[in-house]
N, C-alpha and C positions, 0 to 999 in steps of 0.2 A: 842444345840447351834452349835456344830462341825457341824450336819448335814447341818444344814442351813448355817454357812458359806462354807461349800464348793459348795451349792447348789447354794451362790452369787456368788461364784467366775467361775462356770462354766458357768454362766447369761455374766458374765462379759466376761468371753473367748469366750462365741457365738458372744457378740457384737464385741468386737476387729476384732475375723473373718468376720461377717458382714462386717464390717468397712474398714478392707481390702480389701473384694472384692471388696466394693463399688470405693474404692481408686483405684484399679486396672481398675476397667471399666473406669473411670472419667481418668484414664491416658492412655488408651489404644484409648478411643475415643478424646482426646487430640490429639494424634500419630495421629490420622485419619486426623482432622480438618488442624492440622499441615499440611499435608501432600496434601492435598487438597488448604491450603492456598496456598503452593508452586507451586500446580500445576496452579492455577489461575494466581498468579505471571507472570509465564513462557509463560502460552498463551497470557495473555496482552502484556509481552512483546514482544511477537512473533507480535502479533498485529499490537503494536507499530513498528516495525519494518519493517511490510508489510506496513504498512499506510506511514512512510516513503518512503517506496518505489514506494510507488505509486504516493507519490506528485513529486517524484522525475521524473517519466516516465511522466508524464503530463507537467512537466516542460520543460524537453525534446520535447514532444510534441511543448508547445509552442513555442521552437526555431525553430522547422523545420517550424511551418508555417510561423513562419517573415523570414526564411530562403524563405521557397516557397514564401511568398509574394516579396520579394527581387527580386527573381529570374521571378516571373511573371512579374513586371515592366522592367524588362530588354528585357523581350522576347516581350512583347508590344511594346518600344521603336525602337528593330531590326524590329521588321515587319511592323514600322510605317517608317523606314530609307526602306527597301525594296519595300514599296508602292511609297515613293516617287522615287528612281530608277525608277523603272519599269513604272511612270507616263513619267519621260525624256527621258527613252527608248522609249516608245510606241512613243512619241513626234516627237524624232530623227529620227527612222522610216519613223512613215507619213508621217516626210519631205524629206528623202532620197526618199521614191517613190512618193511623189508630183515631186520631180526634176527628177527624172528617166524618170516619166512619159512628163515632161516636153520638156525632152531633145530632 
């Protein structure tokens, strides 16, 4: 009877050890998971943060083109003030040498 309980109770110490290890891996690949979860984390938020940044230079972007668009109806409007100049120039011209030629 002696022999067999100690033969249960060494049954009993392999499983506890089993069970330990098992316990040990199940928390060592926890650690892992863990640790990976954070690293996922970090890159989204890195992500996030680029992706911000990016709506942000695009943003940017579309002020410089209503800025440039701005800025091209003004240069339109000088070069449409410049033509007209240079039509009363040419104008004033002709007629100074029609009367030149007059004289």
């Amino acid at each position: 009877v002696s022999q067999d309980a100690v033969a249960a109770i060494k049954r009993v110490d392999t499983t506890i050890q089993d069970m330990s290890s098992i316990a040990s891996s199940v928390a060592a690949a926890v650690e892992e998971q863990t640790a990976a979860i954070g690293s996922i984390a970090q890159n989204v938020a890195h992500a996030s943060a680029d992706a911000g940044e990016g709506a942000s230079a695009m943003a940017q972007v579309g002020q410089a083109i209503g800025r440039a668009g701005t800025q091209a109806k003004t240069v339109d409007t000088l070069a449409a003030s410049l033509r007209e100049q240079a039509a009363r120039l040419d104008g004033e011209i002709r007629q100074f040498l029609t009367d030149v030629r007059a004289a």
